[in-house]
N, CA, C and O atoms as a CHARMM CRD file, in Angstrom:
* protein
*
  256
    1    1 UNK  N     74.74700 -17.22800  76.39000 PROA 1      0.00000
    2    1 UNK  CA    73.43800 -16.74100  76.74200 PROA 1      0.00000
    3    1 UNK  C     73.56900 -15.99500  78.07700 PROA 1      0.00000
    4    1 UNK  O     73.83300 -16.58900  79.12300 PROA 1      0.00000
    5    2 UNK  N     73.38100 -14.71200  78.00300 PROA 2      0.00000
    6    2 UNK  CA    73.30400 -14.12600  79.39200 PROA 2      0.00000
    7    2 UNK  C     72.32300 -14.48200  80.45400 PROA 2      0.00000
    8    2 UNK  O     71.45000 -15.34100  80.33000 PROA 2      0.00000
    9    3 UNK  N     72.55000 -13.70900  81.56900 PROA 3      0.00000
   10    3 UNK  CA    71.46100 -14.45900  82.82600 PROA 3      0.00000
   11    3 UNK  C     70.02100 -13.93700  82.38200 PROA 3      0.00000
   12    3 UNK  O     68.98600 -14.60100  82.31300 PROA 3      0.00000
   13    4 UNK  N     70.19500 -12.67100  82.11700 PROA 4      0.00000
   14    4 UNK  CA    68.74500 -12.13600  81.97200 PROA 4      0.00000
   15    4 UNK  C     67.98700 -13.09100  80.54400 PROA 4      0.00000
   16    4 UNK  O     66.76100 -13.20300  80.51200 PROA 4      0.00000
   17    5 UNK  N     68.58800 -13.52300  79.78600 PROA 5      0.00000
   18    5 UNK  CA    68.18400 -14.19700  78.47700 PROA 5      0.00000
   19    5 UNK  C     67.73300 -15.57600  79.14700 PROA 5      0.00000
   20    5 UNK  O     66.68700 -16.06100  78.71500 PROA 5      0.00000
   21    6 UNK  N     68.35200 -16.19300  80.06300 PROA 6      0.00000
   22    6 UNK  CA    67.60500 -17.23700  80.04400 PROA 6      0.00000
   23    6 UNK  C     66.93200 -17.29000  81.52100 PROA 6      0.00000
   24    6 UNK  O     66.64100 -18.42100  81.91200 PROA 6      0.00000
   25    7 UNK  N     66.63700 -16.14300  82.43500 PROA 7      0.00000
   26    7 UNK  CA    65.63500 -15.77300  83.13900 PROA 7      0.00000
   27    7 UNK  C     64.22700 -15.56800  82.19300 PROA 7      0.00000
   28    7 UNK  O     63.14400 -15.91200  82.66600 PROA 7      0.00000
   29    8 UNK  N     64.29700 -15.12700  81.16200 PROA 8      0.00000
   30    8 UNK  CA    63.27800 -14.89600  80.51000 PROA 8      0.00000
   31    8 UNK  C     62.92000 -16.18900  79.96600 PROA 8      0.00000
   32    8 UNK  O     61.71000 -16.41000  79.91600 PROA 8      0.00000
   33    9 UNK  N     63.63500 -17.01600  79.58300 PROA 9      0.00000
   34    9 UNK  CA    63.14700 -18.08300  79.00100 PROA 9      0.00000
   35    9 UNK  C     62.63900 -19.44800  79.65400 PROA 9      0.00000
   36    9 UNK  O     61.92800 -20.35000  79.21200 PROA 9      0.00000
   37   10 UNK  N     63.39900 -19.21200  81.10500 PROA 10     0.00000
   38   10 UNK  CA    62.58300 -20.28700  82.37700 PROA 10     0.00000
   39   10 UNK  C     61.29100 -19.46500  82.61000 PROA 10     0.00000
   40   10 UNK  O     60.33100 -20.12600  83.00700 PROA 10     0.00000
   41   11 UNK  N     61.13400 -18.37300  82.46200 PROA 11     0.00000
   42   11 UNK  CA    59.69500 -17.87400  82.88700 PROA 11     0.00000
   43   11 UNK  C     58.85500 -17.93200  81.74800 PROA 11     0.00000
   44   11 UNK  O     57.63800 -18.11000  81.79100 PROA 11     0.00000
   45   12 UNK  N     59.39500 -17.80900  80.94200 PROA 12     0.00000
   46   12 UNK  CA    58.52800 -18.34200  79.23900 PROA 12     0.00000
   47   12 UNK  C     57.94600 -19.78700  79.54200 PROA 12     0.00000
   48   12 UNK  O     56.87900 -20.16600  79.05900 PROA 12     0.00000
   49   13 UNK  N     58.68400 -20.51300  80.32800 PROA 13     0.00000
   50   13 UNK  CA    58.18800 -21.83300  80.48100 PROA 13     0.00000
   51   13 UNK  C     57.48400 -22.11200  81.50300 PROA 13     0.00000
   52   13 UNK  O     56.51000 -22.83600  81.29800 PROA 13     0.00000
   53   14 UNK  N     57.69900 -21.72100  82.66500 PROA 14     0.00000
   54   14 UNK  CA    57.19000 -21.30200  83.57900 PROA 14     0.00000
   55   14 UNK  C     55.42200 -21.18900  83.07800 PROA 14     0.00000
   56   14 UNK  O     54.61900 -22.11100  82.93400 PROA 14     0.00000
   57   15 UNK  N     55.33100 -20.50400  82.99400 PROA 15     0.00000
   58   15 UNK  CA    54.19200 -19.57200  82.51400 PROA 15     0.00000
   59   15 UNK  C     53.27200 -20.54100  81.57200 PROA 15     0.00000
   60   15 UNK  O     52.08100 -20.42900  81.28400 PROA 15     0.00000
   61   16 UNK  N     54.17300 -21.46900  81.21500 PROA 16     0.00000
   62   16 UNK  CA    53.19500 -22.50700  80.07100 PROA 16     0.00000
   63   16 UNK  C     52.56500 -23.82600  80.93200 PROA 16     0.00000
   64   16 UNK  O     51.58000 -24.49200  80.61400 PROA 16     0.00000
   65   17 UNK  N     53.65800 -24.04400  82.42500 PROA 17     0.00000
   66   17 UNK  CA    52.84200 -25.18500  83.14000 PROA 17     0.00000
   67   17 UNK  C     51.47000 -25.25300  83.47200 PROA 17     0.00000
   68   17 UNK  O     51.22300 -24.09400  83.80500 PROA 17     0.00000
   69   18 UNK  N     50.92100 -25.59800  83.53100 PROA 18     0.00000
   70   18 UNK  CA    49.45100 -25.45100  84.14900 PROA 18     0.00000
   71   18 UNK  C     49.09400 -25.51400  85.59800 PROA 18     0.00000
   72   18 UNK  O     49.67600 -26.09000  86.51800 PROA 18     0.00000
   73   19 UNK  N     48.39600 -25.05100  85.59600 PROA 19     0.00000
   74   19 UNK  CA    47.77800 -24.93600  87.73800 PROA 19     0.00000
   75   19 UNK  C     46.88000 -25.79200  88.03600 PROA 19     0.00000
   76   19 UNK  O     45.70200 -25.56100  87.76400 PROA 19     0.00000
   77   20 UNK  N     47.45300 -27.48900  88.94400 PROA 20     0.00000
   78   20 UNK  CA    46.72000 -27.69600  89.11600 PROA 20     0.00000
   79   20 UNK  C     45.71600 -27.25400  90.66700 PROA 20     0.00000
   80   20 UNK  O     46.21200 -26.78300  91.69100 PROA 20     0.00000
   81   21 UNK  N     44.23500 -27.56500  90.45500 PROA 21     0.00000
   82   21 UNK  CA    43.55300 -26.43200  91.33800 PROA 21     0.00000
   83   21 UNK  C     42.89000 -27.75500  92.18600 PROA 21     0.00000
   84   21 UNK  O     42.23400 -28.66100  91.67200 PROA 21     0.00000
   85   22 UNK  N     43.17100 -27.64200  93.34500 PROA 22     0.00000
   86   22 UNK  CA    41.81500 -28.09900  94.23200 PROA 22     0.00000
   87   22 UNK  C     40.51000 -27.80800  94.39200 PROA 22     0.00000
   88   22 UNK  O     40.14300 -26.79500  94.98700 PROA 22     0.00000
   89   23 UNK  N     39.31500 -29.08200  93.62700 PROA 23     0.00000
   90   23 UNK  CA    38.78200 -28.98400  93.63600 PROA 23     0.00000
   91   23 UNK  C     37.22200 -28.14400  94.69400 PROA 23     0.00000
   92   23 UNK  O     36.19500 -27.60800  94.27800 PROA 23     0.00000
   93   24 UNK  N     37.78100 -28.41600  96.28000 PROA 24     0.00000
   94   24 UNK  CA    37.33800 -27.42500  96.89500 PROA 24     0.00000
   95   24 UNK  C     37.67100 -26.17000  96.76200 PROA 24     0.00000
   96   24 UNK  O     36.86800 -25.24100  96.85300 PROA 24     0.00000
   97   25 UNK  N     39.12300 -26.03400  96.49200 PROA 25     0.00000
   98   25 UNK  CA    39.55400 -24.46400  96.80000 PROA 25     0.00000
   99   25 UNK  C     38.80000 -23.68700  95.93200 PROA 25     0.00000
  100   25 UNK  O     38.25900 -22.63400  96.26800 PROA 25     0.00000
  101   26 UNK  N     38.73300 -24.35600  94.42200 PROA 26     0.00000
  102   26 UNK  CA    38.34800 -23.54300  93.15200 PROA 26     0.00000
  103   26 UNK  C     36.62700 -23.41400  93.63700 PROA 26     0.00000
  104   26 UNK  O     36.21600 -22.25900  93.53600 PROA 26     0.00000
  105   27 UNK  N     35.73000 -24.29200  94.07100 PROA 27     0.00000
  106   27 UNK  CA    34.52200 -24.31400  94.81700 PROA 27     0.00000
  107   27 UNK  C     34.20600 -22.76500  95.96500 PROA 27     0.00000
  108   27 UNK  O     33.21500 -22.10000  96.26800 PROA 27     0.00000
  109   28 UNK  N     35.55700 -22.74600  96.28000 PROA 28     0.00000
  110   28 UNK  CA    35.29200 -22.27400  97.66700 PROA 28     0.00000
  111   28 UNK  C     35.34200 -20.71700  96.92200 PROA 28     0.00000
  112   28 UNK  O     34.49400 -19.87400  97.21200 PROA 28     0.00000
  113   29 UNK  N     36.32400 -20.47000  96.03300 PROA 29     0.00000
  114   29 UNK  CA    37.30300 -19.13000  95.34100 PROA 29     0.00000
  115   29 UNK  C     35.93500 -18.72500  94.83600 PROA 29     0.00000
  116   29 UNK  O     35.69800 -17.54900  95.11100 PROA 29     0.00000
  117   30 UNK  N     34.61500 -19.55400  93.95000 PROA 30     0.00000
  118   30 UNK  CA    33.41900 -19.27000  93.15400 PROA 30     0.00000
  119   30 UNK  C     32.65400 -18.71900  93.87100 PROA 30     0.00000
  120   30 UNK  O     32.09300 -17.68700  93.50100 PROA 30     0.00000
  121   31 UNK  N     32.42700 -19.28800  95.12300 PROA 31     0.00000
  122   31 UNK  CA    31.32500 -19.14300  96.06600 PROA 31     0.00000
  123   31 UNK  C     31.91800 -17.55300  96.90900 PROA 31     0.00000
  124   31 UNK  O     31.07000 -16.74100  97.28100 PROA 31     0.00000
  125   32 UNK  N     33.15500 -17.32600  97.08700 PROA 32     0.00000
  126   32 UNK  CA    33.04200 -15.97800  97.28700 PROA 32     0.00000
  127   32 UNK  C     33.17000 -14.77000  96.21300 PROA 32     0.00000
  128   32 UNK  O     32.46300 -13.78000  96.02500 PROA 32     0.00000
  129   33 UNK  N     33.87600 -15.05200  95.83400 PROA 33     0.00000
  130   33 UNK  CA    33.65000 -14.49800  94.34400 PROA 33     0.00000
  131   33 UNK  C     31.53700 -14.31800  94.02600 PROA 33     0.00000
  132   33 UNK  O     30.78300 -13.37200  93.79400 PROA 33     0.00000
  133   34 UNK  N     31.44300 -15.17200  94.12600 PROA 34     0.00000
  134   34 UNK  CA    29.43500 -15.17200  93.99300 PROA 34     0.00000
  135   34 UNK  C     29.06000 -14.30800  95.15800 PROA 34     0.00000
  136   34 UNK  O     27.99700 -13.75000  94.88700 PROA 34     0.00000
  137   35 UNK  N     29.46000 -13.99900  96.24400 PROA 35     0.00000
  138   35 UNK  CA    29.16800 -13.50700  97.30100 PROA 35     0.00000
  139   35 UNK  C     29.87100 -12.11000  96.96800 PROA 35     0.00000
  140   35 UNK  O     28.91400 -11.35000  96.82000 PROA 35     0.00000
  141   36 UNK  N     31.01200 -11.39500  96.77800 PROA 36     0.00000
  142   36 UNK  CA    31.12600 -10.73600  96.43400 PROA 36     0.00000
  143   36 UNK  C     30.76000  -9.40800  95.03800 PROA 36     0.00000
  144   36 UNK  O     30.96900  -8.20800  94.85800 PROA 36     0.00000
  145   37 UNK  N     30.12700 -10.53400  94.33100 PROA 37     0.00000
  146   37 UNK  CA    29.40400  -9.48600  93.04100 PROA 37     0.00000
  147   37 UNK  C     28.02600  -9.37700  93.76500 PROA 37     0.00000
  148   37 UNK  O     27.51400  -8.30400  93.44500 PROA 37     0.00000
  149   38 UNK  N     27.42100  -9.91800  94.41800 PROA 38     0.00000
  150   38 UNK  CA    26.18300 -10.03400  95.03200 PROA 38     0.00000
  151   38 UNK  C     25.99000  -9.14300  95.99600 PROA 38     0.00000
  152   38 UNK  O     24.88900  -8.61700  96.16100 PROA 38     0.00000
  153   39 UNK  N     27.10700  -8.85400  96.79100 PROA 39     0.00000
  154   39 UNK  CA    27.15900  -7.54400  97.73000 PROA 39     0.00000
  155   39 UNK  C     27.56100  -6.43600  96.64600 PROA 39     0.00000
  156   39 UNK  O     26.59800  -5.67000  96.62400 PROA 39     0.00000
  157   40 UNK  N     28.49700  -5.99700  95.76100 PROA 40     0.00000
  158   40 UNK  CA    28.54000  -4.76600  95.13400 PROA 40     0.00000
  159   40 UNK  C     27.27600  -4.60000  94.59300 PROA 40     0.00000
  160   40 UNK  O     26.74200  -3.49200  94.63800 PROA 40     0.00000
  161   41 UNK  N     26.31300  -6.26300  93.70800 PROA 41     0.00000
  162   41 UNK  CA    25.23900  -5.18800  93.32900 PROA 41     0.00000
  163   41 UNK  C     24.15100  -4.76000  94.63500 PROA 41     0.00000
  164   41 UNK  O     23.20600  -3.99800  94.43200 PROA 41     0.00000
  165   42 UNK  N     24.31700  -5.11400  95.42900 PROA 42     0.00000
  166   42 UNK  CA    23.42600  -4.67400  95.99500 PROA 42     0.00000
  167   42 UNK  C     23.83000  -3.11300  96.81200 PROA 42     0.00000
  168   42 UNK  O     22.93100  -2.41500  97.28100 PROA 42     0.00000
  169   43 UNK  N     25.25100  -2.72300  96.88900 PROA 43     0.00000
  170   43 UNK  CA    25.49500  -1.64100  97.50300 PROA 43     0.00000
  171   43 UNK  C     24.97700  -0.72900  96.45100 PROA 43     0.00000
  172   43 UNK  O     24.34700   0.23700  96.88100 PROA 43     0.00000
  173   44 UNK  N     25.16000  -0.86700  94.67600 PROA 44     0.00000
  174   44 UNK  CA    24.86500  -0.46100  93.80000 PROA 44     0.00000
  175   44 UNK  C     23.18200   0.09100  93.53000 PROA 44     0.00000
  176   44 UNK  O     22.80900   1.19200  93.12500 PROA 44     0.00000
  177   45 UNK  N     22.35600  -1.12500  93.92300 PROA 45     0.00000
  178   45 UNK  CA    20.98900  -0.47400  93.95900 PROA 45     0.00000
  179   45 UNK  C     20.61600   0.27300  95.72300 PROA 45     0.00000
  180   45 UNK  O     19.44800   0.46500  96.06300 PROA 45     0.00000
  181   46 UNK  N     21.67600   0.57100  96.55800 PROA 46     0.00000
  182   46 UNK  CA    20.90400   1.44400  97.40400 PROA 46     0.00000
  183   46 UNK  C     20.64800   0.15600  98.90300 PROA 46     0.00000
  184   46 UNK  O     20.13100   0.68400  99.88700 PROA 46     0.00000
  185   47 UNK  N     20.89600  -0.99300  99.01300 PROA 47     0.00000
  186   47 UNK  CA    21.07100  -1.64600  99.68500 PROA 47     0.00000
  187   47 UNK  C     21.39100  -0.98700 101.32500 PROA 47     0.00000
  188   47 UNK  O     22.60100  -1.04800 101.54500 PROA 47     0.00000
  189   48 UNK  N     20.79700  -0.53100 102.21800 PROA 48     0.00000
  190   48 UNK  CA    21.32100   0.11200 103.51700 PROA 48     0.00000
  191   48 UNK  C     22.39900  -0.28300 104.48600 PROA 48     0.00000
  192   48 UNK  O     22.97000   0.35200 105.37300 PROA 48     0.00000
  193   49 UNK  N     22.53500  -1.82300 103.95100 PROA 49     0.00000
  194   49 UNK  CA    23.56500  -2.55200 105.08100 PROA 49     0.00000
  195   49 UNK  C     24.51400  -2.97000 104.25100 PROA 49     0.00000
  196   49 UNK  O     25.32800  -3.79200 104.67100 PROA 49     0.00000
  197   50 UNK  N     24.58300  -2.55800 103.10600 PROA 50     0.00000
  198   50 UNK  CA    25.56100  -3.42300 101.98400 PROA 50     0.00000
  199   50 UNK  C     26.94700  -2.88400 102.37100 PROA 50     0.00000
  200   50 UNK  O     27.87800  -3.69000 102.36200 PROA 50     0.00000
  201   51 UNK  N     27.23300  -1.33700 102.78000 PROA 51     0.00000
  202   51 UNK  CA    28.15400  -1.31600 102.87500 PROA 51     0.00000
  203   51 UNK  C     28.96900  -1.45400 104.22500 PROA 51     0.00000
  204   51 UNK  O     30.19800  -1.50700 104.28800 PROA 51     0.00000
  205   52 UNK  N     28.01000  -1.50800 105.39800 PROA 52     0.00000
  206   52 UNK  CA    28.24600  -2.62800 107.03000 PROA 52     0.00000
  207   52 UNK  C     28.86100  -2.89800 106.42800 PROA 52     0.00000
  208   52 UNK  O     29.90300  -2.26700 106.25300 PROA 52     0.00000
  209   53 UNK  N     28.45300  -4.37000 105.54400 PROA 53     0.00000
  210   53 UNK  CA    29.19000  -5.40800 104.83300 PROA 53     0.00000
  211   53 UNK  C     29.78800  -5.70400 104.36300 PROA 53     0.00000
  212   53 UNK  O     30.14900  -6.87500 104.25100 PROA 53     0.00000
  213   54 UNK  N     30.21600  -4.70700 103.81700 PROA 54     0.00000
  214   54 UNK  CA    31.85600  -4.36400 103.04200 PROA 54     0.00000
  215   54 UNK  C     32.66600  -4.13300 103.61200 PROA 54     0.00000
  216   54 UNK  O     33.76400  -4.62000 103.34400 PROA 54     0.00000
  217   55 UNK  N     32.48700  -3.30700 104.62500 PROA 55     0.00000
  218   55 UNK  CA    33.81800  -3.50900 105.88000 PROA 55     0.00000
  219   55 UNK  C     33.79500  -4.55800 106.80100 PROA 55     0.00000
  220   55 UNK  O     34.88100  -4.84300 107.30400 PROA 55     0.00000
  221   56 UNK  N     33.12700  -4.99500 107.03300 PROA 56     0.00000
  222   56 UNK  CA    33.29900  -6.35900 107.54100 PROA 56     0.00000
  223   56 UNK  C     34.04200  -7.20000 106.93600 PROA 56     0.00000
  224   56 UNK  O     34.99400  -7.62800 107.59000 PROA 56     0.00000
  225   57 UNK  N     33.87000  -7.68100 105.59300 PROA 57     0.00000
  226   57 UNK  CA    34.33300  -8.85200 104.76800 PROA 57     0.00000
  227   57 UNK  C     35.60600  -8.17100 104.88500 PROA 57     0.00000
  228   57 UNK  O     36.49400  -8.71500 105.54200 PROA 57     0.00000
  229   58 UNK  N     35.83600  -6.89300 104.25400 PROA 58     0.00000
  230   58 UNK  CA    37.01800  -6.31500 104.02600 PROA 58     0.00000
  231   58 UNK  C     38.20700  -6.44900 105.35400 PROA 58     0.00000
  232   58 UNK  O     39.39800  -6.59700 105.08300 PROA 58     0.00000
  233   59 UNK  N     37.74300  -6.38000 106.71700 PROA 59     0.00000
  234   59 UNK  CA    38.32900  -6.37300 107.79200 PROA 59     0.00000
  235   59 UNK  C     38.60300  -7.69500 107.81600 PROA 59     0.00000
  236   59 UNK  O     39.75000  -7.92700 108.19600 PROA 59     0.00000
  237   60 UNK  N     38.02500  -8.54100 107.57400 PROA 60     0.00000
  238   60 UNK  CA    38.03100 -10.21200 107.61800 PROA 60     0.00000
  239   60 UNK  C     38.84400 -10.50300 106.48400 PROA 60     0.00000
  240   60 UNK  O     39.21600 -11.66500 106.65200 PROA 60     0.00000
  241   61 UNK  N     39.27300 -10.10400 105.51500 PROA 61     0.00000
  242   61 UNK  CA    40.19800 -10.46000 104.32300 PROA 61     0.00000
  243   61 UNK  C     41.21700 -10.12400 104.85600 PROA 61     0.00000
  244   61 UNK  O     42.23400 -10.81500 104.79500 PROA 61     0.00000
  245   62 UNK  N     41.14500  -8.91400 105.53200 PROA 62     0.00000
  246   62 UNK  CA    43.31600  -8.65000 106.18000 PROA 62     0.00000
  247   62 UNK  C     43.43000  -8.92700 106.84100 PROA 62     0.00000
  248   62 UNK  O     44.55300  -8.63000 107.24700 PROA 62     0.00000
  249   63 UNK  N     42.66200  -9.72800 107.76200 PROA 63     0.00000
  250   63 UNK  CA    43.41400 -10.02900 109.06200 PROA 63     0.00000
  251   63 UNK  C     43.43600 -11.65500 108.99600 PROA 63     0.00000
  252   63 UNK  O     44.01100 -12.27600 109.89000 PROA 63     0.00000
  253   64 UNK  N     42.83600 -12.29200 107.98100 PROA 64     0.00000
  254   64 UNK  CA    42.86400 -14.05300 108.21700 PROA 64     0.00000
  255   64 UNK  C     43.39600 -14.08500 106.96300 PROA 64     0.00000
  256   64 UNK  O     43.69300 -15.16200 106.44600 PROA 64     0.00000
């Protein structure tokens, strides 16, 4: 079995473990995620500060 043949086949398996998730983190991942569709729709209907707000969050995502 060559290397690449069974690189593919640890990642075949790989790929089948499951993720387990912390219950805050997955809490925390929703709640911005909810915050984030909530600012596009609002840049979407015309919102005046929505997009302030988008560079803000956005500046705050690359640097922390």
């Amino acid at each position: 079995m060559s290397s690449q043949t069974l690189n593919r086949r640890i990642n075949a398996v790989k790929s089948r473990i499951p993720v387990t998730v912390n219950p805050d983190e997955e809490a925390s991942l929703q709640y911005i995620l909810g915050y984030l569709d909530t600012l596009a729709h609002r840049k979407q209907t015309g919102d005046p500060t929505a997009q302030a707000e988008i560079e803000a969050v956005c500046k705050m995502m690359r640097y922390n």
